[in-house]
N, CA, C and O atoms as a Tinker XYZ file with bonds, in Angstrom:
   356  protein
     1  N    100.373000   68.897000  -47.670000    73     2
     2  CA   101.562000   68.155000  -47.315000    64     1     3
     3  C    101.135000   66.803000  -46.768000    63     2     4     5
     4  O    100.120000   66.653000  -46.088000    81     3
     5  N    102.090000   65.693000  -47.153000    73     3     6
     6  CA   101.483000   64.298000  -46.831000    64     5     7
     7  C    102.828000   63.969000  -45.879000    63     6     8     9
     8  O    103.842000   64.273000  -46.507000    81     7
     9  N    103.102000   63.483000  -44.660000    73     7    10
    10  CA   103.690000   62.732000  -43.661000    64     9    11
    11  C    103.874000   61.347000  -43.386000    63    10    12    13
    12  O    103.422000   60.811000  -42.375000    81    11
    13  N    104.812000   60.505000  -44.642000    73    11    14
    14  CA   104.428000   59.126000  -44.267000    64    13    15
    15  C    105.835000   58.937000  -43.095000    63    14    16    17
    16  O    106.819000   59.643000  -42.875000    81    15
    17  N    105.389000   57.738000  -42.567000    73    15    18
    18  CA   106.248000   57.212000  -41.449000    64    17    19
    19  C    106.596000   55.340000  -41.646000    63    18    20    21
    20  O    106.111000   54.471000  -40.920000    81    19
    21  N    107.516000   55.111000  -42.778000    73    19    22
    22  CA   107.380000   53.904000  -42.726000    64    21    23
    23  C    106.345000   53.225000  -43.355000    63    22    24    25
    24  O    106.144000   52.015000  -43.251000    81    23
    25  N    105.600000   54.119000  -44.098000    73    23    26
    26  CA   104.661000   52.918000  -44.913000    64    25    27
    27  C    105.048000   52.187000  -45.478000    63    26    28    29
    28  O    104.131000   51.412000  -45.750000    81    27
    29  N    106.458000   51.697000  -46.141000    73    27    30
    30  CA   106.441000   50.411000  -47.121000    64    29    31
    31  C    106.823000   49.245000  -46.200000    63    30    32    33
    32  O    107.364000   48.245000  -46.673000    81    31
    33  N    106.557000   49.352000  -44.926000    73    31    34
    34  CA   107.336000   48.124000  -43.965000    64    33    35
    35  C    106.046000   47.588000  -43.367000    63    34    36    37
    36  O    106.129000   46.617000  -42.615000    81    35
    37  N    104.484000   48.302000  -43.714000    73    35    38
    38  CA   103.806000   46.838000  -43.458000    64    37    39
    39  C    102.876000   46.663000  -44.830000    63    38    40    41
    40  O    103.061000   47.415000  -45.787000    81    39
    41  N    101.995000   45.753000  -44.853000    73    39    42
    42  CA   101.188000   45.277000  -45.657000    64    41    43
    43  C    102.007000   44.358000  -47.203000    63    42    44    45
    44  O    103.048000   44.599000  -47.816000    81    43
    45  N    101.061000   43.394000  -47.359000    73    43    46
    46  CA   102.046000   42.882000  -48.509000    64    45    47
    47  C    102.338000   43.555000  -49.789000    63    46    48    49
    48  O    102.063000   44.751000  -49.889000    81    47
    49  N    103.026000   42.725000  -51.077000    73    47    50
    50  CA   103.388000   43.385000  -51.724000    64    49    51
    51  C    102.282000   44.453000  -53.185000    63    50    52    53
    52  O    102.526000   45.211000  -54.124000    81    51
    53  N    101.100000   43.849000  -52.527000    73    51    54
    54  CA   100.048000   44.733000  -53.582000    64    53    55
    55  C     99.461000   46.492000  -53.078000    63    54    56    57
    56  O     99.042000   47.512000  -53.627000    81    55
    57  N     99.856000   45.851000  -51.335000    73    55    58
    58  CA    99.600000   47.456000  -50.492000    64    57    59
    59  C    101.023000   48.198000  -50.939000    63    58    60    61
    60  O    100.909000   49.416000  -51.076000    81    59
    61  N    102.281000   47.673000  -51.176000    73    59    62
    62  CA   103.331000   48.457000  -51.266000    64    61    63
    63  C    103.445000   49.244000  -52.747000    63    62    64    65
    64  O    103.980000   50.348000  -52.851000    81    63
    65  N    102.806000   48.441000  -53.982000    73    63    66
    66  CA   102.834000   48.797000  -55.125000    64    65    67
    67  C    101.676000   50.110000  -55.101000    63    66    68    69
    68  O    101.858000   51.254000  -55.518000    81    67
    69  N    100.726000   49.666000  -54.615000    73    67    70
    70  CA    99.687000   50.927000  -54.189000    64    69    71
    71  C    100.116000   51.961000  -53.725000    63    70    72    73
    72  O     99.789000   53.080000  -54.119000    81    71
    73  N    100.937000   51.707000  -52.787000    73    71    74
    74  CA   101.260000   53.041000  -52.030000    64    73    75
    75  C    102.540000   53.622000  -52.975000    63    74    76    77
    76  O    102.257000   54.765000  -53.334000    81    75
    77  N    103.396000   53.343000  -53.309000    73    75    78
    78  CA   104.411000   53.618000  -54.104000    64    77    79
    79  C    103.901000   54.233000  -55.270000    63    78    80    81
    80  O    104.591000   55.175000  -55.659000    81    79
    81  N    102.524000   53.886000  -56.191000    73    79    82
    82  CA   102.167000   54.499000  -57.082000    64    81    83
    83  C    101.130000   55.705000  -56.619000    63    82    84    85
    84  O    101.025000   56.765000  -57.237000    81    83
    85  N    100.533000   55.433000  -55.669000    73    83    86
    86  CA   100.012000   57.103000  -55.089000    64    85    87
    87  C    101.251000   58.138000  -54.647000    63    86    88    89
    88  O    101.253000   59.317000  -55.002000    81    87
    89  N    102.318000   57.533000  -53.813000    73    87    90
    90  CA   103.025000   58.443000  -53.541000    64    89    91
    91  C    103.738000   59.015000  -54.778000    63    90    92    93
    92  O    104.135000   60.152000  -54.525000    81    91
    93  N    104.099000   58.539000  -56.287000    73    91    94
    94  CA   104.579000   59.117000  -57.162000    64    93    95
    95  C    103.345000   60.147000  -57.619000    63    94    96    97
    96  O    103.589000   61.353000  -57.584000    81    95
    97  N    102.334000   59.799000  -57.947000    73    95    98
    98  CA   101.257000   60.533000  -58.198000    64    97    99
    99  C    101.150000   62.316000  -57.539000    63    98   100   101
   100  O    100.978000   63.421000  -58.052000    81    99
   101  N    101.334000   61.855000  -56.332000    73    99   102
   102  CA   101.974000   63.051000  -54.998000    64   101   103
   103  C    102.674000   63.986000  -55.913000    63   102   104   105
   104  O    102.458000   65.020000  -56.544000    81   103
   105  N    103.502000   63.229000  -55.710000    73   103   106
   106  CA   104.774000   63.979000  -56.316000    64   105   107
   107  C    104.429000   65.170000  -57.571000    63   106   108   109
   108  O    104.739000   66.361000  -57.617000    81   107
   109  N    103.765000   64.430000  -58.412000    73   107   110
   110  CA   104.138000   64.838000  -59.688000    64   109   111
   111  C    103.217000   65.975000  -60.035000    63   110   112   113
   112  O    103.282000   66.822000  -60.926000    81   111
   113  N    102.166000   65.710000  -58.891000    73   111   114
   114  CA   101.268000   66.881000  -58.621000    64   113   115
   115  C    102.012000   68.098000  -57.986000    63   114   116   117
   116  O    101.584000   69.242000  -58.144000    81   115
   117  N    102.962000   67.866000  -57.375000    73   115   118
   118  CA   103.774000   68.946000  -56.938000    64   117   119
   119  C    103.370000   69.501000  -55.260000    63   118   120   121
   120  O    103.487000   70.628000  -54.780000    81   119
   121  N    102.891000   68.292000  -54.666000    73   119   122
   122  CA   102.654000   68.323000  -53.045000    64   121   123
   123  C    103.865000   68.002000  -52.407000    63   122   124   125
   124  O    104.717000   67.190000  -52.768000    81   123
   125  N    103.850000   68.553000  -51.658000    73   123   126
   126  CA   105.100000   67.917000  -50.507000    64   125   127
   127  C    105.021000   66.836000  -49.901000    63   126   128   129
   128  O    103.897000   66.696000  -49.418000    81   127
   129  N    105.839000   65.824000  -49.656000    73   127   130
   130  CA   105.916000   64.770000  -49.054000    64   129   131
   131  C    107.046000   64.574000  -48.170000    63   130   132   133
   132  O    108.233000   64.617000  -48.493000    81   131
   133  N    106.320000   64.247000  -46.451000    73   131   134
   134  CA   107.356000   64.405000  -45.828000    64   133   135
   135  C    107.568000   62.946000  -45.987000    63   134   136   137
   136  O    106.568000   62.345000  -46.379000    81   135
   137  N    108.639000   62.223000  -45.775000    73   135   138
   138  CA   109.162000   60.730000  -45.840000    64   137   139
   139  C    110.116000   60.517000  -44.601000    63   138   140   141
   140  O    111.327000   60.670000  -44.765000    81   139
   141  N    109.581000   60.151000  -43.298000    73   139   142
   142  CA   110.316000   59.656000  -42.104000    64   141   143
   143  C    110.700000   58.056000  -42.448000    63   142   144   145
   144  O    109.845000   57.178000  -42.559000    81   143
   145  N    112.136000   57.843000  -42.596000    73   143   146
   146  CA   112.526000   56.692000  -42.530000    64   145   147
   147  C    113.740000   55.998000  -42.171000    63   146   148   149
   148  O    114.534000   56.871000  -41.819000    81   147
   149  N    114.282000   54.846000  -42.085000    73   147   150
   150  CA   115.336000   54.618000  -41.611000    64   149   151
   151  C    116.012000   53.707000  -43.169000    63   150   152   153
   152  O    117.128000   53.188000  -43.155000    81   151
   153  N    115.301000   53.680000  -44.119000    73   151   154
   154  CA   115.929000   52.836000  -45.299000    64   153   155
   155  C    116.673000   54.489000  -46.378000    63   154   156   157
   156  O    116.513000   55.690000  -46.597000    81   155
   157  N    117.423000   53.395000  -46.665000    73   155   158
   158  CA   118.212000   54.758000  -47.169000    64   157   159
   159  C    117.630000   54.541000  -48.994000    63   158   160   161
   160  O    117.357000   55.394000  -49.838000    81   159
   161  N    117.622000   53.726000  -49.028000    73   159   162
   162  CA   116.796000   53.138000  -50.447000    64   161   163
   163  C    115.441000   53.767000  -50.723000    63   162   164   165
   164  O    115.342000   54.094000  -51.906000    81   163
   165  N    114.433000   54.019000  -50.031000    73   163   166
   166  CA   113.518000   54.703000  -49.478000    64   165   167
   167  C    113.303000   56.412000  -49.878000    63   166   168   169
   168  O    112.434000   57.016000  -50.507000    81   167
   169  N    114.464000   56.797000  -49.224000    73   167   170
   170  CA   114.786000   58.116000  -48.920000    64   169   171
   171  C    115.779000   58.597000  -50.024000    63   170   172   173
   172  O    115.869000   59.814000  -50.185000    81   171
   173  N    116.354000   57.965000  -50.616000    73   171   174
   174  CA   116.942000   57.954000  -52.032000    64   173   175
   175  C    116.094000   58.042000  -53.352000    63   174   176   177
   176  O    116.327000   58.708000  -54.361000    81   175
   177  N    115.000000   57.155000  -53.068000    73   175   178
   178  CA   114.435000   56.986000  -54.501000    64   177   179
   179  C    113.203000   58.117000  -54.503000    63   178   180   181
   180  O    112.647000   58.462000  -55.546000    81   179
   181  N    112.935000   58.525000  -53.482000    73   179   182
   182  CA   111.648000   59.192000  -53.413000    64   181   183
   183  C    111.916000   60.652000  -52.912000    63   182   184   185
   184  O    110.958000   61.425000  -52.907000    81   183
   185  N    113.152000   61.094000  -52.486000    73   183   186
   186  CA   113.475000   62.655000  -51.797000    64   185   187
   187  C    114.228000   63.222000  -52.257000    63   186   188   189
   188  O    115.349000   62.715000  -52.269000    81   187
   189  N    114.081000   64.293000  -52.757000    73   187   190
   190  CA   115.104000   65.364000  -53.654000    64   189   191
   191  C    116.114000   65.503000  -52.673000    63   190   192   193
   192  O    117.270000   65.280000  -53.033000    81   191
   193  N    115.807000   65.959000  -51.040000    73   191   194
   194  CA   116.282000   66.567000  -50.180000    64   193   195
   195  C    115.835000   65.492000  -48.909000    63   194   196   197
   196  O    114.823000   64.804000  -48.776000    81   195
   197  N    117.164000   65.678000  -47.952000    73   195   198
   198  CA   116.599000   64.666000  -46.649000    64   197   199
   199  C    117.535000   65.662000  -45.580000    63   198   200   201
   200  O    118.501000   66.370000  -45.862000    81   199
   201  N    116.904000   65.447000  -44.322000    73   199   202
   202  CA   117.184000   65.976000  -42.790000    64   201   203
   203  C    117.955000   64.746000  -42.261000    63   202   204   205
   204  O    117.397000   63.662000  -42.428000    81   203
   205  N    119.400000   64.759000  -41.521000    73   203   206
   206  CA   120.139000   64.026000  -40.720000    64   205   207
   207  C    119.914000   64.711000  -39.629000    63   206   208   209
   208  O    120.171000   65.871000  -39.305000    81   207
   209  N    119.061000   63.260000  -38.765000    73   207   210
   210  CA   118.928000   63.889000  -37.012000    64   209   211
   211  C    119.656000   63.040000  -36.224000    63   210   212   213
   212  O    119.501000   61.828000  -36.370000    81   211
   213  N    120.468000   63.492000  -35.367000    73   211   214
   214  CA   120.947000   62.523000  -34.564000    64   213   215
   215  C    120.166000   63.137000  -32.854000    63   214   216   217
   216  O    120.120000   64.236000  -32.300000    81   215
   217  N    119.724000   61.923000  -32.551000    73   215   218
   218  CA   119.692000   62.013000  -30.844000    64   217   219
   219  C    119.046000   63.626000  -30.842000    63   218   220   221
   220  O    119.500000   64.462000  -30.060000    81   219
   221  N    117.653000   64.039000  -32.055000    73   219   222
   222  CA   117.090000   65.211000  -31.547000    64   221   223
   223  C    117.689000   66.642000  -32.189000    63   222   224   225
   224  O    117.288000   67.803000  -32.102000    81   223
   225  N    118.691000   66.104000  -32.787000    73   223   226
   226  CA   119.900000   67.338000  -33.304000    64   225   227
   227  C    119.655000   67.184000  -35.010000    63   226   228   229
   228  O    119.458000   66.202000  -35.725000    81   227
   229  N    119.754000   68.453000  -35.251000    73   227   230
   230  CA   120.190000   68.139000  -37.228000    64   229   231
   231  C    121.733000   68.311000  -37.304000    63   230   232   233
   232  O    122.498000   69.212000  -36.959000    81   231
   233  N    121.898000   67.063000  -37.907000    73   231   234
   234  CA   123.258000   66.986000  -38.371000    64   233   235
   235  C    123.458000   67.599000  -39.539000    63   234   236   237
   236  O    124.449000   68.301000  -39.743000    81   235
   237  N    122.345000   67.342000  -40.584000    73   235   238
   238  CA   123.004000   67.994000  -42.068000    64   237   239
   239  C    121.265000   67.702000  -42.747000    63   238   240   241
   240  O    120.389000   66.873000  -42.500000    81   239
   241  N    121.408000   69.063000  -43.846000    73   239   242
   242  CA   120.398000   69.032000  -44.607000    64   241   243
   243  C    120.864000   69.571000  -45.785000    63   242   244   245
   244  O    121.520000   70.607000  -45.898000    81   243
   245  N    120.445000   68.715000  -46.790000    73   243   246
   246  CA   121.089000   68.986000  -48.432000    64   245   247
   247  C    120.083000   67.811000  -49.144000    63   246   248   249
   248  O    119.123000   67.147000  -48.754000    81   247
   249  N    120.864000   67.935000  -50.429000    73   247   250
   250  CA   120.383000   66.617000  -51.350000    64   249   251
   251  C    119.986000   65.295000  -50.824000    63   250   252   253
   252  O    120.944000   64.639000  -50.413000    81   251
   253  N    119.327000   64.973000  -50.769000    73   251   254
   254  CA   119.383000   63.651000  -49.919000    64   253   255
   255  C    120.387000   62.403000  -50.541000    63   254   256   257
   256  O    120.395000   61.396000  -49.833000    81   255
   257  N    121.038000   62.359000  -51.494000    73   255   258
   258  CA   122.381000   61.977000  -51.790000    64   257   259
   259  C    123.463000   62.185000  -51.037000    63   258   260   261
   260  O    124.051000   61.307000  -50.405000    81   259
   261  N    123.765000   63.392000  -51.085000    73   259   262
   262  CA   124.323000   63.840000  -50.192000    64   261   263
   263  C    124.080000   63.656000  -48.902000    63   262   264   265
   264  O    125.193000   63.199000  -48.639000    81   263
   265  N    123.561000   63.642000  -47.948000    73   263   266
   266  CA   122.894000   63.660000  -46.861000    64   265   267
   267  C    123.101000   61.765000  -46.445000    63   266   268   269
   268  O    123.510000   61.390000  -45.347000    81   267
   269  N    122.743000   60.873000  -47.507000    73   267   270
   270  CA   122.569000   59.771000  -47.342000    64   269   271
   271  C    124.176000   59.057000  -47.609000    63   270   272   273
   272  O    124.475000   57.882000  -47.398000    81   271
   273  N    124.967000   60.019000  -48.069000    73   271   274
   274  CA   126.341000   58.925000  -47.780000    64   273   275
   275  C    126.975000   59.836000  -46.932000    63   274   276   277
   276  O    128.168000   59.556000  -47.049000    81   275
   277  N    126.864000   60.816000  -46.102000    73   275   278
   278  CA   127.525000   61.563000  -44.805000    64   277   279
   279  C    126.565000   60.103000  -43.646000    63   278   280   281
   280  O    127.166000   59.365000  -42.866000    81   279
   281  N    125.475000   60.086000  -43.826000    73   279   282
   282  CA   124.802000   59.379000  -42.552000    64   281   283
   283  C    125.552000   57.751000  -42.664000    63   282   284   285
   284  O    125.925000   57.119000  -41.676000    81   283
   285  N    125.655000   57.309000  -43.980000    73   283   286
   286  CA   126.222000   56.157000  -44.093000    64   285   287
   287  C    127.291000   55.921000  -43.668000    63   286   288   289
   288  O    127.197000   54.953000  -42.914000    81   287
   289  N    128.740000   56.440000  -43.763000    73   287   290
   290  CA   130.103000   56.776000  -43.629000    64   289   291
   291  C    130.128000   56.535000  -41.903000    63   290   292   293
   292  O    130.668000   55.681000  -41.198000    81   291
   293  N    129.081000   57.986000  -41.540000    73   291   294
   294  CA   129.075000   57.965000  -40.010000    64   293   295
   295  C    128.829000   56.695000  -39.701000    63   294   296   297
   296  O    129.863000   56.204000  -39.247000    81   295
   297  N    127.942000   55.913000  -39.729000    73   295   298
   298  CA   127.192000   54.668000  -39.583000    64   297   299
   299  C    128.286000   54.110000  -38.740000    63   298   300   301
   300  O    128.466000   54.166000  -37.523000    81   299
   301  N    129.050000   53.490000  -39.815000    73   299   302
   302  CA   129.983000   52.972000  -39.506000    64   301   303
   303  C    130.921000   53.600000  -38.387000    63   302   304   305
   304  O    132.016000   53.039000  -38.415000    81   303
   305  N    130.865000   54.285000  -37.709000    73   303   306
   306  CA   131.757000   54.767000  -36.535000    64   305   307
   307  C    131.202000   53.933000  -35.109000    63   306   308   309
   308  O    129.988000   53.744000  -35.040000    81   307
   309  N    131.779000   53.605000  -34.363000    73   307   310
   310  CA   131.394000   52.885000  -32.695000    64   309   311
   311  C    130.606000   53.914000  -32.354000    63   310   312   313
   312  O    129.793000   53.331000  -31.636000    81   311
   313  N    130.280000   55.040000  -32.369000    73   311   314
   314  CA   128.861000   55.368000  -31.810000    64   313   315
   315  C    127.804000   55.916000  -32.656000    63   314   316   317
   316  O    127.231000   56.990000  -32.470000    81   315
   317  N    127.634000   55.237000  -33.430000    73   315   318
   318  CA   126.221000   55.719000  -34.321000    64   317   319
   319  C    125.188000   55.376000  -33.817000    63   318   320   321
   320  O    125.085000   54.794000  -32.737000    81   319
   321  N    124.119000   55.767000  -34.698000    73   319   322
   322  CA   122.207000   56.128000  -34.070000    64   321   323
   323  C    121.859000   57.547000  -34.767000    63   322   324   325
   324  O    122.065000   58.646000  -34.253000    81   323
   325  N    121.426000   57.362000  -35.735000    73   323   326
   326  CA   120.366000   58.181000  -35.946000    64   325   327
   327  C    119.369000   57.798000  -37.108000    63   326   328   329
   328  O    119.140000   56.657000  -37.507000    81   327
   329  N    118.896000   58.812000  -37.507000    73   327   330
   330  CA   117.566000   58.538000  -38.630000    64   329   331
   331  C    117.975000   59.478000  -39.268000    63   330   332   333
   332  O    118.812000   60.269000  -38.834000    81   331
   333  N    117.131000   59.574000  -41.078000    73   331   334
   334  CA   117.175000   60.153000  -42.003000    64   333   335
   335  C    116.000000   60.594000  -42.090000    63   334   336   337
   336  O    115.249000   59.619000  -42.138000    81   335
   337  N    115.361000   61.658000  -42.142000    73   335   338
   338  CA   114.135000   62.240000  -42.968000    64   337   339
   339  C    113.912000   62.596000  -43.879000    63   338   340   341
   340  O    113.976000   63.823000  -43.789000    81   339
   341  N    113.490000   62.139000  -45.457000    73   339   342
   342  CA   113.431000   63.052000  -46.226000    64   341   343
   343  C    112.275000   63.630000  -46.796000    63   342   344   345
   344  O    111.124000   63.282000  -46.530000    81   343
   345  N    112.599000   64.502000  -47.571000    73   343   346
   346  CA   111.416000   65.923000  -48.409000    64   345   347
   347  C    111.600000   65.570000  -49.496000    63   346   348   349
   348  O    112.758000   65.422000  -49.887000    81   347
   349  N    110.292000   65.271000  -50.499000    73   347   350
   350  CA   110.483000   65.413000  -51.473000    64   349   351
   351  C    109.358000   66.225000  -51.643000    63   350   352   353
   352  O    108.317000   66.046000  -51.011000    81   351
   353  N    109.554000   67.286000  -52.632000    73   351   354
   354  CA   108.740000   68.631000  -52.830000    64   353   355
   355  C    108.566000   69.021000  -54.456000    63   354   356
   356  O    107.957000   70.039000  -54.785000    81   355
């Protein structure tokens, strides 16, 4: 199992193409990849499945489609804050 946290938010754009083509590689080998992130673009293109945590709590775990327009919707309410995690497996 691999645990990234935000890797496409540093290094320029030849470290991001790198990492984006190992992490498909991941994939296709059929390893798990955990993907902690706050881009929903991110967690969309790369996770079958994602974890909604709010404030320590799971809000919802499904498709990460799913998962990613319940967190969005909320967003928009006067007290939002949380993160998305997703799995792709």
């Amino acid at each position: 199992m691999l645990l990234v946290d935000e890797i496409w938010g540093v290094g320029d754009e030849e470290f991001t193409i790198k990492s984006t083509q190992s992490m498909l590689d991941m994939a296709r080998s059929n390893r798990t990849i955990v993907v902690v992130s706050h881009s929903m673009e991110l967690v969309r293109d790369f996770c079958d499945r994602a974890v909604w945590l709010d404030h320590g709590r799971t809000r919802m775990v499904g498709p990460s489609a799913d998962v990613i327009r319940a967190y969005t919707d909320a967003v928009t309410a006067p007290d939002a804050g949380s993160a998305v995690i997703g799995v792709e497996a």
